[in-house]
N, C-alpha and C positions, 0 to 999 in steps of 0.2 A: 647626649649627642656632642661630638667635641668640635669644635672649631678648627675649620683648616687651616692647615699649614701654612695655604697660602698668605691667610689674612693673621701671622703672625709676626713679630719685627724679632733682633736680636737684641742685647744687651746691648752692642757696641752701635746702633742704630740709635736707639732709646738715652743713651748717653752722648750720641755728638750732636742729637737735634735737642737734647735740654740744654748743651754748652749754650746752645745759640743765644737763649733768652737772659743769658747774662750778659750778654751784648746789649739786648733790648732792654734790659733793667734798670743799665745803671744811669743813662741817660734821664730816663722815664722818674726814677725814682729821687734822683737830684734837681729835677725840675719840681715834681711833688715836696721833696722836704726844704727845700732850700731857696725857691727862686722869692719866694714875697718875703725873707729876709733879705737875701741880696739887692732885690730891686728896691723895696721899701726901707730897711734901716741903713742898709749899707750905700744903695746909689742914691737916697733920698727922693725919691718917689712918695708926694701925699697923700697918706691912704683913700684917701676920696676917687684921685686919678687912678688909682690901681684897682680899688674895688668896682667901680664905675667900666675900665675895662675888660677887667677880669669879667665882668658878666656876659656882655656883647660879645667877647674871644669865647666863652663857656657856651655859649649858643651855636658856634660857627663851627667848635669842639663836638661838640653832639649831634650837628646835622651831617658832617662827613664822614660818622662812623657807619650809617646804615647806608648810605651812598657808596663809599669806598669797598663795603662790605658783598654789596649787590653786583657793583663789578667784578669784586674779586671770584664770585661764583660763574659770573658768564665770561668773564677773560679766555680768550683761548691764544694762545701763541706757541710757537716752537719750543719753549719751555714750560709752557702748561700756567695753570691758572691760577694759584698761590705761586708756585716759587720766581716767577719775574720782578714780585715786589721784595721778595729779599734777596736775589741778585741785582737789583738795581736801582735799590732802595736802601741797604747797609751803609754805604761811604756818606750819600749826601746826609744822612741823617746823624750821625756823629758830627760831622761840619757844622753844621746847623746848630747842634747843639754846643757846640764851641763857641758862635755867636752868639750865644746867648749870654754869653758871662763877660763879654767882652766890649761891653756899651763904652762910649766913646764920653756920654752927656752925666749930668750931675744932677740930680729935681732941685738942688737950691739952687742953681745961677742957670739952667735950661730944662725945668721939668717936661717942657711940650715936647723935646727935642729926645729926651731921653725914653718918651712914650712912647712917640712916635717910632724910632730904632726896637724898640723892646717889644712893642706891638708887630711891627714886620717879621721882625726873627722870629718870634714865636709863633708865629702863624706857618710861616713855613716849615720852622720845626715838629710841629703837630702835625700838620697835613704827612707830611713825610713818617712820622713815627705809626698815626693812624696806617697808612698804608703797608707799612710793616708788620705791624703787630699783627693786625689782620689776616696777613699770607701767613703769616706764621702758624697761628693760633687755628687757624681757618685747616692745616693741615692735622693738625691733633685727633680729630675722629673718623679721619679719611687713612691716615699710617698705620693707629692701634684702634682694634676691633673690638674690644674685651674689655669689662672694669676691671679684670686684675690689671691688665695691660698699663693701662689706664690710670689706675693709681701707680704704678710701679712708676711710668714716665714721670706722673705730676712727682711723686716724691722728689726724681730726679732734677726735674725739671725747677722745683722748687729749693732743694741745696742750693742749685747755681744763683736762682732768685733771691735767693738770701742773703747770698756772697754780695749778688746785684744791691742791696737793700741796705747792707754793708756799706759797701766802700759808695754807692751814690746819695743815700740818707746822713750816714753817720760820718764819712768823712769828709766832706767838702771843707765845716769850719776847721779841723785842724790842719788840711792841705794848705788853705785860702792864708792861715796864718803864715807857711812855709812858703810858699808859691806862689801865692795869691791867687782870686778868684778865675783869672782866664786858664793863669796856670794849670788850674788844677782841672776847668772843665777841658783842656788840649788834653792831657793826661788821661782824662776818662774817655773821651773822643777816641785814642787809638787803643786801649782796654778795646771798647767796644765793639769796632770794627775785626779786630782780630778774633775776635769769641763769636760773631754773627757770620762771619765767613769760616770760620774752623770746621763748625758745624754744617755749612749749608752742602757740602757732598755727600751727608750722610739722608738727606733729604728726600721725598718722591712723592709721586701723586698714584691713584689708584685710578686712571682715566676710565674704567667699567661705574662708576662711580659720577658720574658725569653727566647726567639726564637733564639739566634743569636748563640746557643752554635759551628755549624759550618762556621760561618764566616771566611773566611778566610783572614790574615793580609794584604796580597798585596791587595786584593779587597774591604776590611776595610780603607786601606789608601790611592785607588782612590776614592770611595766614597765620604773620608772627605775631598782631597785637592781637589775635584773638585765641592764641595758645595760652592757657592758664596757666602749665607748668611754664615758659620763656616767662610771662609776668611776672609770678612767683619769684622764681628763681633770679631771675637779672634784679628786678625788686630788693629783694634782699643782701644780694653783692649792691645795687647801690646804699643801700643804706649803711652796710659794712664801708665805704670807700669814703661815704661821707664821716664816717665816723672815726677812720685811719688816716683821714686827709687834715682833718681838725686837729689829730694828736700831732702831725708832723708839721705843720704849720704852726700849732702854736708851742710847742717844745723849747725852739732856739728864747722865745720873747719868754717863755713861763720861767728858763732856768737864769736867763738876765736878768728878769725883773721882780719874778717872784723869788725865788730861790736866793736871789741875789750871789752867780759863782759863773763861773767863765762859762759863754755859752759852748765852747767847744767842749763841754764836760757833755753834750748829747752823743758824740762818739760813744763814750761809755755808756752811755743809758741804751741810746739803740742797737748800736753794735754788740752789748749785751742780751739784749733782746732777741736782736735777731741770731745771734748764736744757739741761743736756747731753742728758737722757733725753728733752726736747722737739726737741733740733737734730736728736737724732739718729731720730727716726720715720720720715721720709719715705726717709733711706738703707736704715733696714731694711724697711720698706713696699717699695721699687724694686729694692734690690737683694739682701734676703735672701728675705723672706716670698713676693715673687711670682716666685721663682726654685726655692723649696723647698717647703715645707709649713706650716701652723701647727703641726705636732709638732716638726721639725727646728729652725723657728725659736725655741721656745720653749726646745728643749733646750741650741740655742745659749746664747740669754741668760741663760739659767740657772748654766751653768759661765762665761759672763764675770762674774756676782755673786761668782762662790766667789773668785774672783780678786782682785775688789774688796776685799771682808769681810775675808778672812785678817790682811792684811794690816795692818788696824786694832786687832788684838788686840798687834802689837809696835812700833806709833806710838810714837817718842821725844818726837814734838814738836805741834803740830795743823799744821803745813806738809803733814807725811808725811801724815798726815787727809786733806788737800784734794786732794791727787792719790790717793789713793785713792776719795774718790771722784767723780773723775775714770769710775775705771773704773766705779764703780756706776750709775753716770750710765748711759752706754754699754748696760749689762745690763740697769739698769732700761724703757729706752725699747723696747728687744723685748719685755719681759714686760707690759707696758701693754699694745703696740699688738695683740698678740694673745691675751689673756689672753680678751676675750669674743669672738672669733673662732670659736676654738676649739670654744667652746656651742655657739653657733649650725650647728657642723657635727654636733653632735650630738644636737639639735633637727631639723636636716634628715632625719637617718638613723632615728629615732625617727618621726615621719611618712611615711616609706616605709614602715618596720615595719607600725603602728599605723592612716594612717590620720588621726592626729589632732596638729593644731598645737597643743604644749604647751611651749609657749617660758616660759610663768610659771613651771608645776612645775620645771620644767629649772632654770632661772635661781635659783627659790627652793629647790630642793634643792641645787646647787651653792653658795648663799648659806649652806644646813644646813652641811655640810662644812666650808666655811672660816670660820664663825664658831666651830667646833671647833679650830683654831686660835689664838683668843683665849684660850681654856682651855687650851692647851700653853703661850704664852707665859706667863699667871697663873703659872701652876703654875709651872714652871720659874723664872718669877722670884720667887715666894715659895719655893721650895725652896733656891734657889746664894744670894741673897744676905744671908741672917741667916746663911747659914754660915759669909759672910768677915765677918762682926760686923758690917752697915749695920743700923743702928737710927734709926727715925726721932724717937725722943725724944730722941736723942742731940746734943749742941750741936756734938760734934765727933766725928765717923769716926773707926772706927782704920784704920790704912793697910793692912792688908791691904782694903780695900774697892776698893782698886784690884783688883788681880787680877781681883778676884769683878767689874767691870764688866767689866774688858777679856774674861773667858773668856764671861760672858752676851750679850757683842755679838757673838762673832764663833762660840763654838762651835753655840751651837743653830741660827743662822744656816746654817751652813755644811752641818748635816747636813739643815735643812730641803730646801735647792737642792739638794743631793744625792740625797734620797728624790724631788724633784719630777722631775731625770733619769730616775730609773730606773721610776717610772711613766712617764712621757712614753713610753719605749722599749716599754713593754705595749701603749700606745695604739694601737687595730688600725685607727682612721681616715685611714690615708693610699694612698698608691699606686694600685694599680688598682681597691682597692676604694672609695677616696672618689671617682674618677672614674664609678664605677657609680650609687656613691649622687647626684651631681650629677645623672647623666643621666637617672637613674629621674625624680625630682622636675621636673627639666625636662618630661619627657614628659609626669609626672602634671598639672603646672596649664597646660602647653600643649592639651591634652586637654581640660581643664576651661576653656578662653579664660581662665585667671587671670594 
């Protein structure tokens, strides 16, 4: 039975709504690789105050993702119920992310002061960013109907992420050298903005789609903590995020301290990476993902990360670095291209259930989850390394500091992929029973002309 026309998009569709999320990326992912050097070595923030708030902000991170999430399913306005958060949520949230680079205080002569600023900005910037990503993401299984559809976007969607991953991960320290650090996050502020509004005319909603305006929250949140596949699944994207969030936090410190070579040599290490993890989309799109499942694919990429990782923990030299990752390149471009795949099949199986498209809740309670892994990484990194004596008042490290990078890059890493295997393997969304859930839903909007 084929799918109708109508619930098909164009290429030129599928291409300006993935420009968008390089807008959303690079922000996102410069805050992820870069802000606890910034804040911690470079503005002198001690790690006790940082880790200390990083957990409290990690909490406050995770409860607005399923709130913001629940809205954005019963929103209803002249512009419909995802896209008011990315028309009117693009601008402030680049701003926002400008202040963040742009503290005024120093942690030696006003640590409280520089908290305090840092804690504000970021709070607003998160609420702001949740709110977007959200609309955004929340449109993904409501525009494409179809896992061909489906991977074909995410591939797309994932190029641009890459590029995002790029210039927000791997370039800040060699901009920050040129430009310095405000510089360079104004720079990526107007990037961003131009790439989140390029895309948003190619945008829409499927309003026949639309049933859940009375859902109610407590019954929205047994639904989705008692969906096995959403546990599963969000489960093991967090444990992926805990375990890509440790490689990019402790990167800049492992190649200062361990490696002993300019940290900005992580442009080449990630930016390598992430090149690889862009060539390599369309071979796992063609010849993994559409030959297997988003489970297997996933579980694949995952054990070629461990592969990658290890290996950086006994680097003689930053040569061995670049061909390692080589391979994370490799593992990275599977776990992109179906990381939101994945939802979207658990969003489909949840409206069989239910009845009701809640692709916001979904997406913002999977956003709960892995922002629960920003709070493993804190933690973990304020626990391992004042143990190897890294002090950030300190004008010189002592050399046990190596160790304590090399073992924070590669061990929490390793057991994160590891734990995201062995959920993957729980995941009951494959085989004859996601061909059912396909066909159910086929039937249901064929039924309904959707």
């Amino acid at each position: 039975m084929e799918v109708s026309k109508k619930f098909q998009t164009s290429t030129k569709t599928r291409i300006l709504y993935s420009l968008s999320s390089l807008g959303i990326t690079i922000p996102g992912e410069a805050v992820a690789g870069v802000i606890a050097f910034y804040i911690v070595d470079i503005k002198n923030l001690p790690v006790a105050m940082y880790s200390t708030f990083w957990f409290f902000y990690t909490i406050y991170n995770a409860l607005n993702n399923p709130a913001l999430g629940y809205f954005s399913d019963r929103t209803r306005s002249r512009w419909g119920r995802r896209l008011p958060y990315i028309l009117f949520g693009g601008l402030p949230y680049a701003l926002a992310f400008a202040l963040l680079f742009t503290a005024p205080f120093d942690g030696k002569s006003d640590p409280r002061g520089l908290l305090i600023y840092f804690g504000a900005a970021i709070v607003l910037w998160e609420g702001l960013y949740t709110a977007l990503a959200t609309g955004y993401y929340g449109l993904l299984p409501e525009m494409f109907g179809t896992y061909e559809e489906r991977t074909d976007v995410a591939a797309k969607m994932n190029i641009f992420q890459i590029i995002g991953l790029f210039i927000g991960a791997a370039l800040p320290p060699m901009l920050a050298n040129i430009m310095g650090w405000s510089g360079m996050a104004m720079l990526f502020a107007g990037i961003s903005v131009i790439a989140i509004y390029a895309g948003y005319p190619a945008m829409f909603e499927r309003k026949e789609l639309h049933t859940d305006t009375s859902f109610p929250f407590v019954d929205a949140l047994k639904y989705t903590f008692a969906n096995r596949s959403y546990l599963t699944a969000a489960g093991a994207q967090t444990m992926r995020f805990f375990a890509t969030g440790s490689l990019q936090t402790g990167i800049l410190f492992y190649l200062k301290y361990s490696l002993k070579v300019d940290e900005s040599l992580a442009t080449v290490i990630l930016g390598g990476a992430f090149f690889i993890a862009m060539l390599s989309l369309y071979p796992w799109r063609n010849w993994v993902a559409n030959r297997l499942d988003s489970r297997r694919t996933l579980m694949l990429a995952n054990v070629i990360m461990i592969f990658g990782i290890v290996p950086m923990g006994f680097s003689p030299n930053i040569y061995f670095t670049y061909a390692a990752a080589v391979v994370l390149g490799i593992g990275l471009g599977g776990l992109v291209l179906i990381g939101d795949v994945i939802m979207t099949e658990v969003v489909d199986e949840d409206e069989v259930k239910t009845g009701h498209q809640r692709a916001g809740m979904y997406f913002g309670m999977s956003g709960f989850l892995i922002t629960l892994s920003g709070l493993l990484v804190s933690s973990v990194f304020g626990l391992v390394m004042p143990a190897f004596g890294y002090d950030t008042l300190l004008e010189v490290q002592p050399a046990s500091v190596d160790l304590g990078f090399r073992i924070f890059l590669t061990v929490p890493t390793s057991i994160g992929f590891l734990l995201a295997i062995f959920l993957l393997w729980l995941y009951p969304l494959h085989g004859k029973y996601l061909e059912e859930i396909k066909t159910t839903l086929k039937q249901k909007r064929e039924s309904s002309n959707i």
